[in-house]
TORZA-977987 format. One record per residue (C-alpha): residue in one letter; z negated, x negated, y negated. Coordinates in Angstrom, 1 decimal, decimal comma. Layout:
# TORZA-977987
<atom A; <Z; X; Y>>
...
END
This chain:
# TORZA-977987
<atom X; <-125,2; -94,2; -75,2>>
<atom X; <-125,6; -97,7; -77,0>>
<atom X; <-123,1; -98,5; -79,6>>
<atom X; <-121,8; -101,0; -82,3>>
<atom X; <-120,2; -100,4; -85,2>>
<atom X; <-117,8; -103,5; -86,5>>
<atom X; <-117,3; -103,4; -89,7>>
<atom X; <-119,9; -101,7; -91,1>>
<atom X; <-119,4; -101,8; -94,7>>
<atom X; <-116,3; -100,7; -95,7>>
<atom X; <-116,0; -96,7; -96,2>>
<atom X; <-115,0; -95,6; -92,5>>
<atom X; <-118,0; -97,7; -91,2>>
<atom X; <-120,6; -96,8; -93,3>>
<atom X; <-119,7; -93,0; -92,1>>
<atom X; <-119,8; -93,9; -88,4>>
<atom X; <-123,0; -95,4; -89,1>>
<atom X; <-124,2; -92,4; -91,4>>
<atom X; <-122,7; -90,1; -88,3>>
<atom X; <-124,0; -91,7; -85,2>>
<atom X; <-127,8; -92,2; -86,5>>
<atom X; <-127,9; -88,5; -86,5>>
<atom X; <-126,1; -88,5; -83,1>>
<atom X; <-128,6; -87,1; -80,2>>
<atom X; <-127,2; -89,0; -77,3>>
<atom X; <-126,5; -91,8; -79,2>>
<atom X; <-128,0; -94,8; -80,1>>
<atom X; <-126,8; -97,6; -82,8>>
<atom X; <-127,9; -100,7; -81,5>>
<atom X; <-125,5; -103,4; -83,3>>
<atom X; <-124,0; -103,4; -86,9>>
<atom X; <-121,9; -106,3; -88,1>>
<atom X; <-119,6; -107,2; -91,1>>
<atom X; <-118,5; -110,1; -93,5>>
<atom X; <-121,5; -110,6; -94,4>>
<atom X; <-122,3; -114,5; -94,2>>
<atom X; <-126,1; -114,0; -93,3>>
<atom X; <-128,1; -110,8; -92,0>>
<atom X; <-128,9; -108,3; -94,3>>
<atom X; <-130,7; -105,1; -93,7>>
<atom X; <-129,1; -102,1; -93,3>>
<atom X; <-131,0; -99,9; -95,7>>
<atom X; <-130,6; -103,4; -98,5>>
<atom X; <-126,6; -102,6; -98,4>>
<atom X; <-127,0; -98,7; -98,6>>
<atom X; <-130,4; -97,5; -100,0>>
<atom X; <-129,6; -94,2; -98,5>>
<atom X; <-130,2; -95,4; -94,9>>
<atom X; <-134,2; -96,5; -95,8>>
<atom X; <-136,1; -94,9; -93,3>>
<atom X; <-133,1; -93,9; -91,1>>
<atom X; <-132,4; -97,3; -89,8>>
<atom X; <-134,0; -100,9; -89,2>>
<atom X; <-131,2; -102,6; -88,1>>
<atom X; <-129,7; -105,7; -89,8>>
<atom X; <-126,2; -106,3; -90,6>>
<atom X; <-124,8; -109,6; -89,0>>
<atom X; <-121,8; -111,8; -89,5>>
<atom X; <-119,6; -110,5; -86,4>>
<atom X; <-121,0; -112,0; -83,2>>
<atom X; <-118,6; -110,6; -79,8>>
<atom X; <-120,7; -111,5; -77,3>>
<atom X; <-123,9; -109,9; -78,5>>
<atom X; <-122,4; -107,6; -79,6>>
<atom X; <-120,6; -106,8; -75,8>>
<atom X; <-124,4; -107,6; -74,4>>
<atom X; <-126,0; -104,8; -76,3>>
<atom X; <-123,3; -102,0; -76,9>>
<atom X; <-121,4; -99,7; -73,8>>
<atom X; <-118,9; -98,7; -77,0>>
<atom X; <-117,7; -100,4; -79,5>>
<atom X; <-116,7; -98,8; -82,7>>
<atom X; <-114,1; -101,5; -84,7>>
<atom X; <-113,8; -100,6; -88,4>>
<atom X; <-112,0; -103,8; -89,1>>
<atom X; <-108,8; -104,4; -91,2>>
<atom X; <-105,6; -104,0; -90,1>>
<atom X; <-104,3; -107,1; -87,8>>
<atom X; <-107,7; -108,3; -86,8>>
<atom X; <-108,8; -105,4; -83,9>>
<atom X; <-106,5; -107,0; -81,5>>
<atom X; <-108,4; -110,2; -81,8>>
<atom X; <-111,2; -109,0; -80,6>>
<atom X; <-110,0; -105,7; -78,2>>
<atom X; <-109,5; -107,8; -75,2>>
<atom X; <-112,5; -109,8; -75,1>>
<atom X; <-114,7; -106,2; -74,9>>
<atom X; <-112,6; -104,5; -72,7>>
<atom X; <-112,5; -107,5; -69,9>>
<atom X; <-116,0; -106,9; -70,2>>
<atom X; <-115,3; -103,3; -69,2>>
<atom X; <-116,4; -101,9; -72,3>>
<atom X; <-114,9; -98,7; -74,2>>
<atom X; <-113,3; -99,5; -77,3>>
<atom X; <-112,7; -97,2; -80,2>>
<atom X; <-110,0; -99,0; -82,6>>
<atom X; <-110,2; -97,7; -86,3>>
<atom X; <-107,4; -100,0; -87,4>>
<atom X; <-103,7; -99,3; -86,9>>
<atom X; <-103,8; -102,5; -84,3>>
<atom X; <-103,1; -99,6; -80,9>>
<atom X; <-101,1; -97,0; -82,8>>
<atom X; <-97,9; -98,1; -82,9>>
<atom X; <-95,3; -100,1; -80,4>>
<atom X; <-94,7; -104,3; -80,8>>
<atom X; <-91,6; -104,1; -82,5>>
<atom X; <-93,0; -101,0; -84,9>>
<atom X; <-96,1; -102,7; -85,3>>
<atom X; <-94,7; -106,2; -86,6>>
<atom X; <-91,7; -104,4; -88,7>>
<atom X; <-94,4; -102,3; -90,9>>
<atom X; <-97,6; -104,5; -90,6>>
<atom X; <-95,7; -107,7; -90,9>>
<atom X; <-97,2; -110,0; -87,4>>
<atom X; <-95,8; -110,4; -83,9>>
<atom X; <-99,0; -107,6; -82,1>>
<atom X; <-100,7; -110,2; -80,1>>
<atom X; <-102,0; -108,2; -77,1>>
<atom X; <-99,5; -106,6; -76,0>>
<atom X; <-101,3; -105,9; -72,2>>
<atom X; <-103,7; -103,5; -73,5>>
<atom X; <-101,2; -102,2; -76,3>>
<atom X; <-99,5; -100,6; -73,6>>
<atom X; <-102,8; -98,9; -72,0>>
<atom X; <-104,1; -97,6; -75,4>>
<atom X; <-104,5; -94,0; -76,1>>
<atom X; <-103,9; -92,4; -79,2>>
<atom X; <-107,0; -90,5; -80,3>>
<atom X; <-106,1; -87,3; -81,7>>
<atom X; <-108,1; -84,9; -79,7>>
<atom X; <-106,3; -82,0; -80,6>>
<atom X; <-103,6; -83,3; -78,2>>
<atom X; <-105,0; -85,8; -76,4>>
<atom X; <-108,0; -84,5; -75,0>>
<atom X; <-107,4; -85,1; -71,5>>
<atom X; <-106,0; -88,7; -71,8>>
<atom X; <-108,9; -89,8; -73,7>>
<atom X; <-111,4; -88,6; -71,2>>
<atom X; <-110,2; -91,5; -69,2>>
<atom X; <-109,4; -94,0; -71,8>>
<atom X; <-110,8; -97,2; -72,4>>
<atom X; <-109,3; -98,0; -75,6>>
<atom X; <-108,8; -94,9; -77,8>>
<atom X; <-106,5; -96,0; -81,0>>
<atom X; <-107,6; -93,6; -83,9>>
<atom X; <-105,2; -92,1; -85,8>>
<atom X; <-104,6; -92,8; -89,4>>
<atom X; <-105,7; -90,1; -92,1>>
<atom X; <-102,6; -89,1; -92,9>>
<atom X; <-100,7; -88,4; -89,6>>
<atom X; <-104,1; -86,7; -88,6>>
<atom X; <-103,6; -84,1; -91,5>>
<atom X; <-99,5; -83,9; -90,7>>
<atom X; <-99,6; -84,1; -87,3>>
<atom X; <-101,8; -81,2; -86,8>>
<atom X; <-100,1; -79,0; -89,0>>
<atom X; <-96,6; -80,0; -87,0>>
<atom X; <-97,4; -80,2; -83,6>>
<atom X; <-97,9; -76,3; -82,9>>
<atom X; <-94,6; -75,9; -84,3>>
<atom X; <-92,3; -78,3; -83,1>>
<atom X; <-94,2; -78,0; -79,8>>
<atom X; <-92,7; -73,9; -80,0>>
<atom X; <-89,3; -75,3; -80,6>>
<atom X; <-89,5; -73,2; -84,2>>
<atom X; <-88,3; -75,4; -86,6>>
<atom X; <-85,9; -77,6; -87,8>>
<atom X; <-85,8; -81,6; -87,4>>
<atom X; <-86,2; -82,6; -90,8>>
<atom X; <-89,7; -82,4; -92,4>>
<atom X; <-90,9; -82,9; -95,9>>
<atom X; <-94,7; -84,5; -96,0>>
<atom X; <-96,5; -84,8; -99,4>>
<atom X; <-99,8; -85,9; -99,3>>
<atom X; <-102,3; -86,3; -101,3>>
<atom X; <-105,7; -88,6; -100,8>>
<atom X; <-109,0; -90,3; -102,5>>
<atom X; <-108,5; -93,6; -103,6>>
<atom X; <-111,2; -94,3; -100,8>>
<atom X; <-108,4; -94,4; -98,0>>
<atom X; <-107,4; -97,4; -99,6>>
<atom X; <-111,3; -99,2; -98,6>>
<atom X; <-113,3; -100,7; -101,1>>
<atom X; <-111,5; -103,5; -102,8>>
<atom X; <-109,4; -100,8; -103,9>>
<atom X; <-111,6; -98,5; -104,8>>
<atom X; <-113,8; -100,9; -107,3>>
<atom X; <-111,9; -99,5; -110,2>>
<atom X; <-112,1; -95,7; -110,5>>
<atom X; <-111,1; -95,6; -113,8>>
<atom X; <-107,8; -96,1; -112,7>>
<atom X; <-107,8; -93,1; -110,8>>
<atom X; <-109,6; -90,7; -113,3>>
<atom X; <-107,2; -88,3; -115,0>>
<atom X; <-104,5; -89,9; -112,9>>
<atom X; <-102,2; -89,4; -110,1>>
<atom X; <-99,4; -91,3; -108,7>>
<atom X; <-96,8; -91,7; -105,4>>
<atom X; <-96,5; -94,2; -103,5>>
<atom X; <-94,3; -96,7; -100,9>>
<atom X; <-92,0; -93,7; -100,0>>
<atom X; <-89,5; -94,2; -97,4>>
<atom X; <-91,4; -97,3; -95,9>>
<atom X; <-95,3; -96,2; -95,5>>
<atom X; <-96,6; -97,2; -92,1>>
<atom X; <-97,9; -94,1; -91,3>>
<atom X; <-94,3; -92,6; -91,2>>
<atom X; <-93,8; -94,3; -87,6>>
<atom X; <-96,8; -92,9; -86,6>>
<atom X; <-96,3; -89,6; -87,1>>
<atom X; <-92,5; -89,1; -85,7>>
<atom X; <-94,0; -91,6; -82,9>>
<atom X; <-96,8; -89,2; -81,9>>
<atom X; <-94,9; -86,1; -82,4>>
<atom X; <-91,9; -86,9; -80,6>>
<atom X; <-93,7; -88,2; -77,2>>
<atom X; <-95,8; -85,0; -77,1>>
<atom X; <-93,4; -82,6; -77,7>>
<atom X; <-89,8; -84,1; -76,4>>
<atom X; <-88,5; -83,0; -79,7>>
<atom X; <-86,9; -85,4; -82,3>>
<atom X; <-88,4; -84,8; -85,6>>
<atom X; <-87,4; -86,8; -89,3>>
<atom X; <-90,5; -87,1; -91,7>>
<atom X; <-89,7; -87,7; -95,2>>
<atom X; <-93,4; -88,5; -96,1>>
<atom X; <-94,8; -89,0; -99,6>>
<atom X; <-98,1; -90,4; -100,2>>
<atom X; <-99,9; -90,2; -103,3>>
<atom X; <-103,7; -91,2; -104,8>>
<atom X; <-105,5; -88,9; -106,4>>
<atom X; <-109,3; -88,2; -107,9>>
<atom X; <-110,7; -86,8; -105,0>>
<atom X; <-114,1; -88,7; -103,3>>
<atom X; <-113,1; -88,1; -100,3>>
<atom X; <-110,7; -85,8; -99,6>>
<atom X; <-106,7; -85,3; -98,0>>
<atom X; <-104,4; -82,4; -98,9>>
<atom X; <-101,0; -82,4; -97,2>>
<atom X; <-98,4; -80,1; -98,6>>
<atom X; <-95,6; -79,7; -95,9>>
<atom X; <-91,6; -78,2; -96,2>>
<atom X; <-90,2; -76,7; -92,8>>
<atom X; <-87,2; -75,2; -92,0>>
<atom X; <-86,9; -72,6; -89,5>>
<atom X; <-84,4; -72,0; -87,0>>
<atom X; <-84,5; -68,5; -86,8>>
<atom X; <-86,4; -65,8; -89,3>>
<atom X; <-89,9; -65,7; -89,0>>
<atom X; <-93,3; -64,1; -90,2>>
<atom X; <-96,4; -65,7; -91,7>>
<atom X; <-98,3; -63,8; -88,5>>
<atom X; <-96,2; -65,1; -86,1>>
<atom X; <-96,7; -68,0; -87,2>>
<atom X; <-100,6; -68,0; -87,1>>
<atom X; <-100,0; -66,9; -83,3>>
<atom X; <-98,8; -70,1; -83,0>>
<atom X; <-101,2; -72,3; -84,4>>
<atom X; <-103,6; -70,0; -82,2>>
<atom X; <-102,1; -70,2; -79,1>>
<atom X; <-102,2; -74,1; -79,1>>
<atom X; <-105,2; -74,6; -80,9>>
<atom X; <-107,9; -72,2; -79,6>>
<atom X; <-109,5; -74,7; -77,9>>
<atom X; <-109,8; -76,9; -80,6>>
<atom X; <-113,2; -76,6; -81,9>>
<atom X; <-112,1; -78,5; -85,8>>
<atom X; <-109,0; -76,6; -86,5>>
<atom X; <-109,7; -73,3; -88,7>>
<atom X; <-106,2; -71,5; -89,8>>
<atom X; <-106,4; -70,1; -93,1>>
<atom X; <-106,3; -66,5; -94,6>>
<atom X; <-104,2; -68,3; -97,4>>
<atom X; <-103,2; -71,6; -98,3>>
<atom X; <-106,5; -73,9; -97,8>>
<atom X; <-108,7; -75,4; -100,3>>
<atom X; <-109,9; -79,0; -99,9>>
<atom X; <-113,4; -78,4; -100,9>>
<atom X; <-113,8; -76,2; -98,1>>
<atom X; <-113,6; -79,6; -95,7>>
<atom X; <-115,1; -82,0; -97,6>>
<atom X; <-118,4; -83,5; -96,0>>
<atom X; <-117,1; -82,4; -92,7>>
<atom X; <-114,9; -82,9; -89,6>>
<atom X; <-113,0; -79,7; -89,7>>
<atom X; <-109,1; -79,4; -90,8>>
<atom X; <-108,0; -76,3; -92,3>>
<atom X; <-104,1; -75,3; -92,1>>
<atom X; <-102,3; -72,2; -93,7>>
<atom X; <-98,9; -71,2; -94,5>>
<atom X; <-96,9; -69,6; -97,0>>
<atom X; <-93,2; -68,2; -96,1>>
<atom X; <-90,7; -67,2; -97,9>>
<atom X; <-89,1; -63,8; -98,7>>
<atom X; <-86,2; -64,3; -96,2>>
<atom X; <-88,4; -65,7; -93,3>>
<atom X; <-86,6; -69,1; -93,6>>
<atom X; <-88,5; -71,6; -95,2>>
<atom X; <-92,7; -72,3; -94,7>>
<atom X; <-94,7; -74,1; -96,9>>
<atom X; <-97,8; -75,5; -94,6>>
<atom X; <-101,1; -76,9; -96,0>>
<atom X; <-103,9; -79,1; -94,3>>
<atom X; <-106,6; -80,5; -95,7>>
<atom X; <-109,2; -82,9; -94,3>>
<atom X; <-112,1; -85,3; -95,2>>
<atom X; <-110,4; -88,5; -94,9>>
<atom X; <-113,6; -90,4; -94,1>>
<atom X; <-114,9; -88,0; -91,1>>
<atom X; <-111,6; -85,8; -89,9>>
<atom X; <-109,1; -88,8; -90,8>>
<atom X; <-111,4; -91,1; -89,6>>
<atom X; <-115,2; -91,8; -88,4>>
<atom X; <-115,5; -87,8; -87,4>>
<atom X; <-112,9; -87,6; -85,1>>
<atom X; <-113,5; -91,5; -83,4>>
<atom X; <-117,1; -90,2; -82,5>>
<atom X; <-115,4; -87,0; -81,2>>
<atom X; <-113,4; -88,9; -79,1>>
<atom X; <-116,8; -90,7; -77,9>>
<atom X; <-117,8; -87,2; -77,2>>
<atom X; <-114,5; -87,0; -75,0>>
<atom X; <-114,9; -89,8; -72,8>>
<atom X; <-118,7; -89,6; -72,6>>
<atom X; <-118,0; -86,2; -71,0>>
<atom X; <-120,1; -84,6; -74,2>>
<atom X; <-119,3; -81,3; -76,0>>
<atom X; <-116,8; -82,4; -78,6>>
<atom X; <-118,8; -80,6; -81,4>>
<atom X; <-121,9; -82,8; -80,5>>
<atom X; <-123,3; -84,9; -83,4>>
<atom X; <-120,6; -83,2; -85,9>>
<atom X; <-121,4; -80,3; -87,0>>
END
């Protein structure tokens, strides 16, 4: 299988690329960026001499569509949907990093601040969380990944609220590398060093997302009080989440849970005990465990992932596995 990555410089896209050169039924064939001239690859990142040949290139659509059956778009946010319908009138399959497919028009322009301006194909997308989605992205043409931070809550949720186990209010605190944030923000690590801090509570765009997701694929209304925060970490995402339960429960019942929906889920490892992040870091796996109380009221559940593979490149070339009609594990493990 041919593919381009778009946006191949920024965190996400230099991980698809580092992924998909080691893919074995997949081929790079087109890399693009900001970049005003070509560049090699290897020039950009040293660590790619010898693994790759290929140029970087200011962003050209239709060569891009000529050489590539799937596209991978690593682009900011507001500029995939630009782009999205020009490859897929060309019957190409689209993998959209950006938060352009995730949410609905009036969602989209409320937290990302412009009217979505193809709405035709917003309404076709597919969110890409294979742990739920598998057989819908089989057939998809445009897969819209999920963000980082839904992929880490969402999976730790879903089994439960699916069971009808707990309560509707939820209480998210995450915690992620700088490197979430892309480069720009990421120039300055000294900021970050010996330092932690919260932030946009109440109105982060991934909030939507989540109770979005959650609610269409389990018919249960769910209210996400989600807390983000940066913290040292290169890479890295640890979610620390409150429940309430409607009825007393154990800590194995509980894992009976997460196995029942999940044991077809080739990333998802539950925990002996609360997870550590280290454990993930460098690959596309998320670990989840759980801590109850004494009473068999309350849960507190932990997922970690790599925010650059499970939150992001990992799980968008598992979903190329998906539709390619590969074995999900191909290429990441």
């Amino acid at each position: 299988m041919k593919v381009a990555v778009l946006g191949a410089t920024g965190f996400t896209g230099e991980k698809l690329v580092e992924i998909l050169l080691s893919h074995p039924k997949a081929e790079v064939v087109y890399l693009a960026s900001r970049t005003k001239e070509e560049v090699p690859y290897s020039e950009l990142f040293p660590e790619f001499k010898g693994k790759t040949s290929l140029k970087c290139e200011p962003l050209n659509v239709q060569k891009a569509s000529q050489c590539a059956d799937i596209l991978f778009l690593s682009l900011p946010h507001t500029v995939s949907m630009e782009y999205v319908p020009y490859f897929l009138e060309r019957k190409k399959k689209v993998i959209d990093l950006s938060a352009d497919y995730r949410l609905n028009s009036a969602l989209y322009k409320k937290y990302y601040g412009k009217p979505h301006k193809d709405k035709k194909n917003l309404a076709k997308a597919v969110y890409g969380l294979p742990e739920i989605n598998k057989e819908e992205i089989a057939g998809a043409q445009l897969i819209a990944n999920p963000g980082c931070y839904p992929t880490s809550v969402i999976l730790a949720l879903f089994p439960l609220l699916r069971e009808g186990v707990i309560e509707g209010k939820v209480i998210a605190d995450s915690k992620s590398s700088i490197t979430g944030a892309g480069r720009g923000a990421a120039k300055d690590y000294s900021s970050v060093c010996g330092n932690v801090w919260a932030y946009k509570p109440f109105v982060h765009q991934h909030t939507p997302e989540m109770q979005t997701v959650l609610c269409k694929k389990t018919k249960k209304n769910i209210d996400i009080l989600f807390v983000p925060h940066v913290i040292r970490a290169e890479p890295g995402l640890y979610s620390t989440i409150y429940v309430w339960f409607k009825k007393k429960i154990t800590v194995s019942r509980i894992k009976s849970i997460y196995g029942k929906h999940y044991k077809r889920c080739p990333f998802i490892r539950v925990s002996k005990d609360l997870p550590k992040l280290n454990k993930v870091v460098g690959t596309n796996f998320c670990d989840i465990g759980v801590a109850v109380d004494s009473r068999g009221e309350r849960a507190v559940i932990a997922s970690c992932i790599d925010n650059l593979i499970k939150g992001a490149a990992g799980t968008a070339v598992q979903n190329m596995n998906i539709m390619a009609g590969f074995s999900q594990t191909l290429g990441l493990l």
